[in-house]
C-alpha positions as CSV (number, residue, x, y, z in Angstrom):
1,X,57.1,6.9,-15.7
2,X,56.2,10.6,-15.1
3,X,53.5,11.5,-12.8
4,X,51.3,12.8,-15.5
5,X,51.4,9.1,-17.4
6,X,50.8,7.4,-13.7
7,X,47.8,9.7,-13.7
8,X,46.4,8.9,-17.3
9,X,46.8,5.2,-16.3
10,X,44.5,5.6,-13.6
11,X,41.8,7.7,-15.6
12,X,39.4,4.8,-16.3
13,X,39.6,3.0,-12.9
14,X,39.1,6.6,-11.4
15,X,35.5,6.8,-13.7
16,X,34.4,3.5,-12.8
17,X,34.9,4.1,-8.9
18,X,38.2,1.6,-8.9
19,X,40.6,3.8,-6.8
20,X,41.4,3.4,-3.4
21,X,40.6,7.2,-1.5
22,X,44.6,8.3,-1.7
23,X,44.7,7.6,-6.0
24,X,41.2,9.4,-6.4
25,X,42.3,12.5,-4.4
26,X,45.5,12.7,-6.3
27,X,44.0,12.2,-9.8
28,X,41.2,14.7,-9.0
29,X,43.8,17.5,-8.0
30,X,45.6,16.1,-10.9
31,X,43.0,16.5,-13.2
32,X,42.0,20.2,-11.8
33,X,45.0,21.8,-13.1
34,X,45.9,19.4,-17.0
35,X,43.3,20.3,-19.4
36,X,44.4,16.9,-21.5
37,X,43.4,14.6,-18.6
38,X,40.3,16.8,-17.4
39,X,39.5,16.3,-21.3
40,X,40.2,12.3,-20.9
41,X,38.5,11.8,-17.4
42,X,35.4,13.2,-19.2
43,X,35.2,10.8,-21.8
44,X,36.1,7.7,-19.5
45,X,33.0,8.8,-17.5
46,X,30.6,9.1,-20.7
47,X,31.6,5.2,-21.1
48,X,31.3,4.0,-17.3
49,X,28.0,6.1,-17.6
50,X,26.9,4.2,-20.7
51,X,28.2,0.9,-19.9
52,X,25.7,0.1,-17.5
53,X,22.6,0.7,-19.9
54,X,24.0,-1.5,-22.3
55,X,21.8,-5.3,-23.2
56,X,23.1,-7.9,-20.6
57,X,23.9,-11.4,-21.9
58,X,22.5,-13.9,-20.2
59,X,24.2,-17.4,-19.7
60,X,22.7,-20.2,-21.5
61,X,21.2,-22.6,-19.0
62,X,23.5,-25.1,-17.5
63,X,26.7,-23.5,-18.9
64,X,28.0,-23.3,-15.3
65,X,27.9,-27.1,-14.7
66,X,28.9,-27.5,-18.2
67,X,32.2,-25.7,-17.8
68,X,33.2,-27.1,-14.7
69,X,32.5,-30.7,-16.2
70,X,34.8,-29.7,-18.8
71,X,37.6,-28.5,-16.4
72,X,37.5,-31.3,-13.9
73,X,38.0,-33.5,-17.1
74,X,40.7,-31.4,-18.6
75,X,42.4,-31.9,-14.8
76,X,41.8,-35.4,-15.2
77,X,43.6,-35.5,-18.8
78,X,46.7,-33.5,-17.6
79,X,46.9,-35.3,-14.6
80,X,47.1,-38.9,-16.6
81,X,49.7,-37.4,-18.7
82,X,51.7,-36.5,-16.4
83,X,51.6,-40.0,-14.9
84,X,52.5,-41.3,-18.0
85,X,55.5,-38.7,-18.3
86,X,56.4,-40.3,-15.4
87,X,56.3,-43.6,-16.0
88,X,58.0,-43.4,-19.3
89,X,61.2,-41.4,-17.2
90,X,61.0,-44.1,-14.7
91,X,61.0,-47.3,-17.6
92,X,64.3,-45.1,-19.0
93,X,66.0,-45.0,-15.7
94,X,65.4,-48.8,-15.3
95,X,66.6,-49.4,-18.5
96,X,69.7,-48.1,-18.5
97,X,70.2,-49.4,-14.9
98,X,69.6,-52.5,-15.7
99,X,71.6,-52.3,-18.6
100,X,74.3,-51.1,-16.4
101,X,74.3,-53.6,-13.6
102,X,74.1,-56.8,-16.4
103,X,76.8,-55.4,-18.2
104,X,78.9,-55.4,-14.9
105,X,78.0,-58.7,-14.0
106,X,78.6,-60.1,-17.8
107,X,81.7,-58.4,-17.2
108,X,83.1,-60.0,-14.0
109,X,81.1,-63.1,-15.1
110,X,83.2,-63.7,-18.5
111,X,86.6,-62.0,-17.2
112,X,85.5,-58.9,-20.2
113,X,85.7,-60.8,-23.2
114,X,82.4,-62.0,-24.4
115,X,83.0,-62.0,-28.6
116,X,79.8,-62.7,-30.9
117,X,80.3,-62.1,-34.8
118,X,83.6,-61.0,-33.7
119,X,82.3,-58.9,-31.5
120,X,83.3,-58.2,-28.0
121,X,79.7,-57.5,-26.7
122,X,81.2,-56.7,-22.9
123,X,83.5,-53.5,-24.3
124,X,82.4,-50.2,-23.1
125,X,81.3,-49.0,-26.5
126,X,79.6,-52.0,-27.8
127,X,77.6,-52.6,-25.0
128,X,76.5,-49.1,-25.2
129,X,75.5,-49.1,-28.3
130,X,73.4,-52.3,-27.8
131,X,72.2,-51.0,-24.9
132,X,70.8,-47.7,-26.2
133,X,69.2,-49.4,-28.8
134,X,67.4,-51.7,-26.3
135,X,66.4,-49.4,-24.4
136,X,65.0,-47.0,-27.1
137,X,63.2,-49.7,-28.6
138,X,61.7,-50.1,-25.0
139,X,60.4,-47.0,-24.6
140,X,58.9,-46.9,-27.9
141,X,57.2,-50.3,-27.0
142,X,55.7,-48.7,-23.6
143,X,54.7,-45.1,-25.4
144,X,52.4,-47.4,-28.1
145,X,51.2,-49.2,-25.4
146,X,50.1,-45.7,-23.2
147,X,48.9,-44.5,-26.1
148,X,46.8,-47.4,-27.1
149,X,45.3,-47.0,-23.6
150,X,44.6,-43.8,-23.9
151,X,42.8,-44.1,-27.4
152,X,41.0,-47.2,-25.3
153,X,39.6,-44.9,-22.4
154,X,38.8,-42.6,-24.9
155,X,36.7,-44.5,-26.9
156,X,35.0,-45.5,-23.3
Protein backbone atom coordinates (compact mmCIF):
# COMPACT_ATOMS: atom_id res chain seq x y z
CA UNK A 1 0.00 0.00 0.00
CA UNK A 2 1.37 3.46 -1.11
CA UNK A 3 1.41 6.29 1.26
CA UNK A 4 -1.07 8.19 -0.57
CA UNK A 5 -3.80 5.04 -0.17
CA UNK A 6 -2.61 4.74 3.74
CA UNK A 7 -3.61 8.46 3.81
CA UNK A 8 -7.15 8.12 2.06
CA UNK A 9 -7.81 5.20 4.48
CA UNK A 10 -7.46 7.42 7.27
CA UNK A 11 -9.57 10.44 5.71
CA UNK A 12 -12.86 9.69 7.67
CA UNK A 13 -11.28 8.80 11.06
CA UNK A 14 -9.19 12.07 10.57
CA UNK A 15 -12.90 14.11 10.20
CA UNK A 16 -14.41 12.51 12.93
CA UNK A 17 -11.41 13.24 15.50
CA UNK A 18 -10.29 9.26 15.44
CA UNK A 19 -6.50 9.75 14.95
CA UNK A 20 -4.02 9.54 17.43
CA UNK A 21 -1.72 13.15 17.21
CA UNK A 22 1.25 11.38 14.96
CA UNK A 23 -1.68 10.07 11.93
CA UNK A 24 -3.45 13.66 12.18
CA UNK A 25 -0.25 15.54 11.68
CA UNK A 26 0.80 13.29 8.81
CA UNK A 27 -2.57 13.33 7.01
CA UNK A 28 -2.91 17.17 7.47
CA UNK A 29 0.64 17.72 5.77
CA UNK A 30 -0.57 15.09 3.52
CA UNK A 31 -3.55 16.68 2.59
CA UNK A 32 -1.76 20.33 2.26
CA UNK A 33 0.11 19.34 -0.76
CA UNK A 34 -2.79 16.41 -2.88
CA UNK A 35 -5.61 18.33 -4.15
CA UNK A 36 -7.67 14.72 -4.43
CA UNK A 37 -7.46 14.10 -0.64
CA UNK A 38 -7.79 17.94 0.33
CA UNK A 39 -10.98 17.49 -2.05
CA UNK A 40 -11.96 14.08 -0.01
CA UNK A 41 -11.15 15.35 3.62
CA UNK A 42 -13.69 18.08 2.79
CA UNK A 43 -16.45 15.96 2.06
CA UNK A 44 -15.75 13.47 5.12
CA UNK A 45 -16.02 16.57 7.30
CA UNK A 46 -19.48 17.83 5.63
CA UNK A 47 -20.71 14.19 6.92
CA UNK A 48 -19.05 14.11 10.53
CA UNK A 49 -20.52 17.86 10.58
CA UNK A 50 -24.03 16.55 9.60
CA UNK A 51 -24.02 13.36 11.35
CA UNK A 52 -24.55 14.79 14.66
CA UNK A 53 -27.73 16.86 13.71
CA UNK A 54 -29.29 13.87 12.46
CA UNK A 55 -32.89 12.32 14.59
CA UNK A 56 -31.59 9.99 17.35
CA UNK A 57 -33.32 6.57 17.82
CA UNK A 58 -34.23 5.91 20.95
CA UNK A 59 -34.29 2.34 22.47
CA UNK A 60 -37.59 0.88 23.04
CA UNK A 61 -38.07 0.41 26.82
CA UNK A 62 -36.61 -2.69 28.32
CA UNK A 63 -34.76 -3.72 25.17
CA UNK A 64 -31.56 -3.90 27.27
CA UNK A 65 -32.86 -6.55 29.70
CA UNK A 66 -34.61 -8.01 26.80
CA UNK A 67 -31.37 -8.79 24.94
CA UNK A 68 -29.37 -9.96 27.59
CA UNK A 69 -32.36 -12.45 28.52
CA UNK A 70 -32.03 -13.60 25.11
CA UNK A 71 -28.19 -14.09 25.25
CA UNK A 72 -27.92 -15.68 28.59
CA UNK A 73 -30.48 -18.25 27.12
CA UNK A 74 -28.79 -18.59 23.85
CA UNK A 75 -25.50 -19.50 26.28
CA UNK A 76 -27.63 -21.78 28.00
CA UNK A 77 -28.75 -23.62 24.60
CA UNK A 78 -25.16 -23.89 23.22
CA UNK A 79 -23.86 -24.86 26.31
CA UNK A 80 -26.51 -28.01 26.58
CA UNK A 81 -25.48 -28.83 23.21
CA UNK A 82 -22.35 -29.16 23.62
CA UNK A 83 -22.98 -31.47 26.64
CA UNK A 84 -24.85 -33.48 24.55
CA UNK A 85 -22.04 -33.54 21.89
CA UNK A 86 -20.27 -34.79 24.51
CA UNK A 87 -22.14 -37.31 25.77
CA UNK A 88 -22.98 -38.82 22.50
CA UNK A 89 -18.74 -39.00 21.80
CA UNK A 90 -18.46 -40.50 25.09
CA UNK A 91 -21.62 -43.36 24.59
CA UNK A 92 -19.36 -44.12 21.03
CA UNK A 93 -16.22 -44.57 22.80
CA UNK A 94 -17.91 -46.95 25.34
CA UNK A 95 -19.40 -48.65 22.71
CA UNK A 96 -16.81 -49.71 20.82
CA UNK A 97 -14.79 -50.40 23.98
CA UNK A 98 -17.00 -52.54 25.17
CA UNK A 99 -17.39 -54.13 22.07
CA UNK A 100 -13.78 -54.62 22.02
CA UNK A 101 -13.13 -55.99 25.47
CA UNK A 102 -16.33 -58.69 25.02
CA UNK A 103 -15.10 -59.69 21.94
CA UNK A 104 -11.63 -60.53 23.54
CA UNK A 105 -13.07 -62.29 26.26
CA UNK A 106 -15.71 -64.29 23.88
CA UNK A 107 -12.62 -64.95 22.23
CA UNK A 108 -10.34 -66.50 24.94
CA UNK A 109 -13.66 -67.76 26.46
CA UNK A 110 -14.57 -70.10 23.35
CA UNK A 111 -10.87 -70.75 22.11
CA UNK A 112 -12.14 -68.30 18.68
CA UNK A 113 -14.74 -70.30 17.26
CA UNK A 114 -18.18 -69.24 18.28
CA UNK A 115 -20.32 -70.33 14.79
CA UNK A 116 -24.19 -69.13 14.74
CA UNK A 117 -26.05 -69.68 11.30
CA UNK A 118 -22.68 -70.79 10.21
CA UNK A 119 -21.30 -68.06 11.31
CA UNK A 120 -18.12 -67.58 13.26
CA UNK A 121 -19.40 -64.58 15.31
CA UNK A 122 -15.75 -64.28 17.19
CA UNK A 123 -13.72 -63.55 13.63
CA UNK A 124 -12.24 -60.23 13.30
CA UNK A 125 -14.64 -59.17 10.50
CA UNK A 126 -17.85 -60.48 11.75
CA UNK A 127 -17.63 -59.25 15.01
CA UNK A 128 -17.00 -55.93 13.44
CA UNK A 129 -19.60 -55.79 11.56
CA UNK A 130 -22.06 -56.79 14.36
CA UNK A 131 -20.48 -54.53 16.38
CA UNK A 132 -20.74 -51.45 14.28
CA UNK A 133 -24.16 -52.04 13.75
CA UNK A 134 -24.74 -52.20 17.59
CA UNK A 135 -23.27 -49.53 18.26
CA UNK A 136 -24.81 -47.31 15.53
CA UNK A 137 -28.10 -48.41 16.53
CA UNK A 138 -27.00 -47.14 20.02
CA UNK A 139 -26.30 -43.94 19.31
CA UNK A 140 -29.28 -43.46 17.28
CA UNK A 141 -31.20 -44.72 20.41
CA UNK A 142 -29.47 -41.96 22.76
CA UNK A 143 -29.67 -38.99 19.94
CA UNK A 144 -33.81 -39.67 20.04
CA UNK A 145 -33.71 -39.74 23.52
CA UNK A 146 -31.59 -36.10 23.78
CA UNK A 147 -33.66 -34.90 21.42
CA UNK A 148 -36.93 -35.89 23.00
CA UNK A 149 -35.48 -34.10 26.10
CA UNK A 150 -34.81 -31.28 24.50
CA UNK A 151 -38.34 -30.90 22.74
CA UNK A 152 -39.44 -31.76 26.62
CA UNK A 153 -37.61 -28.68 28.18
CA UNK A 154 -38.70 -26.79 25.42
CA UNK A 155 -42.15 -27.23 25.78
CA UNK A 156 -41.45 -26.31 29.65
Amino acid sequence: MTEHESIQAMLALMAADALDPGDLRRVQQHADGCEICRLELQAWSLYAQGLPKLPQPIAPDGLIERTRARIIEQHAASAARRHESRVLAALVVFGWAASLTTWTVVRVLTRGELYVLGANLVSGVTWLLLSTALVWMTAAVAAAMLGRRSEFKEAL
